[in-house]
C-alpha positions as CSV (number, residue, x, y, z in Angstrom):
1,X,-55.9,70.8,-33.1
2,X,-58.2,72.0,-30.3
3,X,-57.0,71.9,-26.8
4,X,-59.6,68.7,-25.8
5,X,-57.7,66.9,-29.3
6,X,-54.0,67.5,-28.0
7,X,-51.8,63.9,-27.0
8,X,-50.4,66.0,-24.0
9,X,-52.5,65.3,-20.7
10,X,-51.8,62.5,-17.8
11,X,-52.6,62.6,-14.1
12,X,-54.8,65.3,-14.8
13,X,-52.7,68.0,-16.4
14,X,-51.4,69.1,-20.0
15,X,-47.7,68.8,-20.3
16,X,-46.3,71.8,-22.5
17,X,-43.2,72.5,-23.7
18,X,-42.2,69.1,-24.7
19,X,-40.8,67.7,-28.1
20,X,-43.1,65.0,-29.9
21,X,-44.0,61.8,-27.0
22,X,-45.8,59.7,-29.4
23,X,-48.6,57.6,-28.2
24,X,-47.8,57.6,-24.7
25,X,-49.9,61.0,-23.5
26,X,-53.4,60.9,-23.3
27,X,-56.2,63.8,-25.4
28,X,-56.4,66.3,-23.0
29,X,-59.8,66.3,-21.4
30,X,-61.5,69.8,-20.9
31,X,-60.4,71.6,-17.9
32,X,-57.2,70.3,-16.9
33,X,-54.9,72.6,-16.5
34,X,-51.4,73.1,-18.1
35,X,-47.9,72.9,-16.9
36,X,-45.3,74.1,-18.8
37,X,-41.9,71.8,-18.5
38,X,-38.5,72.6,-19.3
39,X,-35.3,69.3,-20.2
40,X,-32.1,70.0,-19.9
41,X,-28.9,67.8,-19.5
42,X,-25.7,67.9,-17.4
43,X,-23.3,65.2,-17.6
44,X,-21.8,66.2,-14.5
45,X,-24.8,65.2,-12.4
46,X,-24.3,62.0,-10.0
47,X,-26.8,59.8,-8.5
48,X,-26.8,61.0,-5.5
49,X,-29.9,62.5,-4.3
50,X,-30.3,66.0,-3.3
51,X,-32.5,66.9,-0.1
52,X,-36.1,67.0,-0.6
53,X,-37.4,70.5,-0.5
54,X,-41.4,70.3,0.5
55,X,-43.7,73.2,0.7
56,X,-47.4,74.5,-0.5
57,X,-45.8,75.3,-3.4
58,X,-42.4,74.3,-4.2
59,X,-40.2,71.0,-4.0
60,X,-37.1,69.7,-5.4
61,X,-36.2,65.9,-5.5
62,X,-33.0,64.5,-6.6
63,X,-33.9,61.1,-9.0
64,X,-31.9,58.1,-8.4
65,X,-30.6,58.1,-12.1
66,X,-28.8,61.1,-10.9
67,X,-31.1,63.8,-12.2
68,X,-33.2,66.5,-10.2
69,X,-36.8,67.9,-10.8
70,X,-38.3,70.8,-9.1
71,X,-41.6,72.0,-9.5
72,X,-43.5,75.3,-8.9
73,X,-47.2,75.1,-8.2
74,X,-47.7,79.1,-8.9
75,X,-48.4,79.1,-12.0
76,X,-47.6,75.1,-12.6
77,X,-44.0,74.1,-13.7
78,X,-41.4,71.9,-14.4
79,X,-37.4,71.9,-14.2
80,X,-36.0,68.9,-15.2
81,X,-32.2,68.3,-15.4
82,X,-30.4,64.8,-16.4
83,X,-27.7,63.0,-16.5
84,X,-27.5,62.7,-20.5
85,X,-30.6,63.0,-23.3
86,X,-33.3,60.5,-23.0
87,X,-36.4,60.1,-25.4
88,X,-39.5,63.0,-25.3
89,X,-41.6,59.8,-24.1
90,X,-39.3,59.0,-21.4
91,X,-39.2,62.3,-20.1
92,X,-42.7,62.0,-19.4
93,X,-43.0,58.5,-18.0
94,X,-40.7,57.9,-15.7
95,X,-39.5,61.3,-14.9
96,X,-42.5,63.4,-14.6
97,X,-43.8,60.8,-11.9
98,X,-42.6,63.3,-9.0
99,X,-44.0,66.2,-10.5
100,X,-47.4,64.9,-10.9
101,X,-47.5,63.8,-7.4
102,X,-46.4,66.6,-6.2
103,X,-49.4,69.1,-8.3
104,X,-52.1,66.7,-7.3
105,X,-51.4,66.4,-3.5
106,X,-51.2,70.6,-3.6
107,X,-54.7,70.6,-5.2
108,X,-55.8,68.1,-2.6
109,X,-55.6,65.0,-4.6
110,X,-53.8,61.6,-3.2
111,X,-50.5,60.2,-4.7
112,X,-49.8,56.5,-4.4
113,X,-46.8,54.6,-5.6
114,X,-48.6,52.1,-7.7
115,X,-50.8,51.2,-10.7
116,X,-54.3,51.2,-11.4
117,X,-56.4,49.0,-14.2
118,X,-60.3,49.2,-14.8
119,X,-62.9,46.2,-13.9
120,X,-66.6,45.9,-14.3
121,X,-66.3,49.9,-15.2
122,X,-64.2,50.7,-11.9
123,X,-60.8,51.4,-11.2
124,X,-58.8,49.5,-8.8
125,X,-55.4,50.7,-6.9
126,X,-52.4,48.1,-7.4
127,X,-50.2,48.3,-4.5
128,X,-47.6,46.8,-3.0
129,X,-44.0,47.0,-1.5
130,X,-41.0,47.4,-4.0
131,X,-40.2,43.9,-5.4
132,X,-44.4,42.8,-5.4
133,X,-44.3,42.5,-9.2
134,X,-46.8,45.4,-9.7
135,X,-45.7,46.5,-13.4
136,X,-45.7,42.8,-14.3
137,X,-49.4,42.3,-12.6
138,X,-50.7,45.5,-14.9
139,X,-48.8,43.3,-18.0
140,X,-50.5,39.7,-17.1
141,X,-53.7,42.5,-16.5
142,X,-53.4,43.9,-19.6
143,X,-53.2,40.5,-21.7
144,X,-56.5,39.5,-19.8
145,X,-58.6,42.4,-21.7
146,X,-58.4,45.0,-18.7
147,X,-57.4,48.7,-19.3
148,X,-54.7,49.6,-17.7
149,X,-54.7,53.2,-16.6
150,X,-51.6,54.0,-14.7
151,X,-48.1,52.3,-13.9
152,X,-46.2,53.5,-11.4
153,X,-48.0,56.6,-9.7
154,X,-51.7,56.9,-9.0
155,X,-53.4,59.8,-8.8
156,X,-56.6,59.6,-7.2
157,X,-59.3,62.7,-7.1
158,X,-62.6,63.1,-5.6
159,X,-63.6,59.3,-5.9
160,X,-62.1,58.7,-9.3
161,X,-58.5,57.9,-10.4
162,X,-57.1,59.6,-13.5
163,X,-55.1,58.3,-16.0
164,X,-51.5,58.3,-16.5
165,X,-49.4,57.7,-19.7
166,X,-50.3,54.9,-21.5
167,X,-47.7,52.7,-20.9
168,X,-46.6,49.6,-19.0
169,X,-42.6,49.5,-18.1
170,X,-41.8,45.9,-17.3
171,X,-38.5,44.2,-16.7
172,X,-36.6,42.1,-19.0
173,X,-37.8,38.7,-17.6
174,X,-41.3,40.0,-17.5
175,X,-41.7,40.9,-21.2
176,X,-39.8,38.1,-22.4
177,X,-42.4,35.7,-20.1
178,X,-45.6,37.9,-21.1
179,X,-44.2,38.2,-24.8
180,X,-44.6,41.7,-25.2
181,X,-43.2,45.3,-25.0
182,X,-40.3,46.9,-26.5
183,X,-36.5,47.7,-25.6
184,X,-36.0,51.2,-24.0
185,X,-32.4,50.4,-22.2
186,X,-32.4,51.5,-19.2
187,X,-34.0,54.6,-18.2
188,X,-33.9,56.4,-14.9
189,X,-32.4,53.8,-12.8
190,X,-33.2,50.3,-14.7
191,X,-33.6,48.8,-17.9
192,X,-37.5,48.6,-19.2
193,X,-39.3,47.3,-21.9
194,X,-42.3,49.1,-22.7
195,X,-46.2,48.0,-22.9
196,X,-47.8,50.3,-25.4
197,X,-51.5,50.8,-24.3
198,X,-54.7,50.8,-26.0
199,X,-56.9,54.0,-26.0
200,X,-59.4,54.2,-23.6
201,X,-60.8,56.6,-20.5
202,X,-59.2,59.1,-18.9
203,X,-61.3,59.5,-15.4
204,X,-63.0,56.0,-14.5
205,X,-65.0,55.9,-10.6
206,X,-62.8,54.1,-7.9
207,X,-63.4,50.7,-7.0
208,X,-60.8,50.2,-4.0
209,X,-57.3,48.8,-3.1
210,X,-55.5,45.9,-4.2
211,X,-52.5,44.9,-1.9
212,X,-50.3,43.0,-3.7
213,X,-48.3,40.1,-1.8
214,X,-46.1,36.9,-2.6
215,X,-47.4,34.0,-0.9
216,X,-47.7,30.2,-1.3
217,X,-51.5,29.3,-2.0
218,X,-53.8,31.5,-4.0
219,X,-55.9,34.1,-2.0
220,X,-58.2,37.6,-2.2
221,X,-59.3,38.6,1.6
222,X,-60.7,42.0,2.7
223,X,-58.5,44.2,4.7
224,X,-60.0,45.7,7.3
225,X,-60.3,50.0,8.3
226,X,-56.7,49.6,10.3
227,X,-54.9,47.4,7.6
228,X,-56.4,49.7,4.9
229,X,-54.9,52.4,6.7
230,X,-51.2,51.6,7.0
231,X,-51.7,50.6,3.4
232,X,-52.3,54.3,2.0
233,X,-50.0,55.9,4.7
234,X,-46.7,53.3,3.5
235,X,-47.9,53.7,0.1
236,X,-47.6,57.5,-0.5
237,X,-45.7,58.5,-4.0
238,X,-43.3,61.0,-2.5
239,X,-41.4,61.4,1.0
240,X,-42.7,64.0,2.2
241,X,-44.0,64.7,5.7
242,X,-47.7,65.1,5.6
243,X,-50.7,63.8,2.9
244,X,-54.0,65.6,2.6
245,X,-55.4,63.6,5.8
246,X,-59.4,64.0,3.8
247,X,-57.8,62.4,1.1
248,X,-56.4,59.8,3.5
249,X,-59.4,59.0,5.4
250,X,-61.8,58.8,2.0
251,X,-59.4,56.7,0.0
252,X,-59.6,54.6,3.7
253,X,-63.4,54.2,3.4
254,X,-63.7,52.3,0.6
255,X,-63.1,48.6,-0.4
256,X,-59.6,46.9,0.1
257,X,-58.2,43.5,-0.3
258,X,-55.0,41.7,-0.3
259,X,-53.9,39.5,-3.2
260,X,-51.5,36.9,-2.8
261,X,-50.3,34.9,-5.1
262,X,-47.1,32.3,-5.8
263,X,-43.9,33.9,-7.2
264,X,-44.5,31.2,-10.6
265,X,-45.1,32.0,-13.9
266,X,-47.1,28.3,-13.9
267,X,-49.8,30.2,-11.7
268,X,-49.8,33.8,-13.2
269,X,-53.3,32.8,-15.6
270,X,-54.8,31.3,-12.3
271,X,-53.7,34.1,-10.1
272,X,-55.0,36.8,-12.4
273,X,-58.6,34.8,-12.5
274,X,-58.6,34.5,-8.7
275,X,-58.4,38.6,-8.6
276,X,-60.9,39.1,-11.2
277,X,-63.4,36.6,-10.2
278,X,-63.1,37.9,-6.6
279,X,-63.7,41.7,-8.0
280,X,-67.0,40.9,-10.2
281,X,-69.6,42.2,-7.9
282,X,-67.2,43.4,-5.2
């Protein structure tokens, strides 16, 4: 199979070295570049996290499951150690997630903690603070005919967002409200089911930001250059202390609203036609 045919690419790199993921990497478009990853397993490992180590070319994370991950940027690589074996696809997504960040911010890409799902041929940024119901938005997304191209970690590059594996990981009541997905256990710190994704594009223009909020009445209003701001800067993927500020600033320039929506499955259908109404045209 020719490079451009191989299931190995997301984020914008091919991820070598690992044993068969299935369906959840993408064909590897021409002219991203590889990075070769090594698993292995220690039993011994706890979940507490090791210090961060950041710089231009290096860093080392501890994972809250207990594992660690350090990647080189010279040439691009991947050491990933963990607590006990875990399946080739879950290597990938949710414990590659660091390591993707990490490569794109060194080649001057931005890394948010979030998902992303195309509209009217655009993508748009899903963010929100931990407990938003971002997977669950990208599931109720999904169901409504969008592509959904990244769960999780966004990587955005140059005005277009690139896709990530092509999976959903929703929590237990999720799935079993939305009716779909399948049983992983729990992986990295928390039990998942699994969205399997269509095919579709791998680089789609960006649209803009979506902040994602709880709230009683139904609502999409425009954020303005200062909100939009804080959004990116609380939203970064990794802890690190500094972001590509061009990357920052761009990202900053273009459109941004905040979502709100009940916390009831009654209103999830309305909610999701509120957001895609409002984007039509936006």
């Amino acid at each position: 199979m020719s490079a451009a045919g191989r299931r190995d690419a997301a984020w914008g790199w091919r991820w070598r070295g690992l044993d068969d993921t299935g369906r959840v990497l993408n064909a590897a478009p021409g002219g991203w570049p590889e990075v070769e990853v090594t698993v292995t397993y220690d039993a011994l490992l706890t979940p507490t996290p090791t210090p961060v180590v950041w710089s231009p070319d290096r860093a080392e994370f501890g994972l809250r499951s207990g594992g660690r991950i350090a990647i080189g940027g010279q040439p691009p690589s991947v050491a990933l150690c963990l607590p006990r074996p875990v399946p080739a696809e879950c290597v990938v997504q949710p414990h590659l997630a660091a390591a993707a960040a990490s490569l794109g911010i060194w080649a001057g890409s931005e890394a948010l903690h979030g998902g992303a799902f195309v509209h009217d041929g655009r993508a748009w940024a899903l963010i929100g603070d931990k407990g938003a119901g971002k997977s669950t938005a990208l599931g109720q997304l999904a169901g409504a005919g969008c592509h959904v191209l990244a769960d999780d970690l966004v990587i955005w590059r140059r005005g277009e967002v690139l896709a990530g594996p092509r999976c959903v990981d929703l929590r237990p009541e999720a799935a079993r409200e939305l009716g779909v997905g399948r049983p992983l256990g729990v992986i990295g710190s928390r039990e998942r089911w699994r969205l399997d994704l269509a095919e579709g594009p791998t680089v789609v223009a960006f649209g803009g930001l979506i902040r994602l909020q709880w709230g009683e009445e139904l609502s999409l209003q425009p954020l303005d250059v200062q909100e939009r701001l804080q959004l990116i800067l609380l939203s970064g993927a990794l802890p690190i202390p500094s972001r590509p500020s061009e990357a920052v600033l761009e990202l900053a320039s273009h459109t941004a609203l905040s979502w709100t929506r009940p916390k009831s499955w009654a209103r999830s259908d309305d909610a999701t036609r509120v957001l895609l109404d409002g984007l039509t045209g936006a």
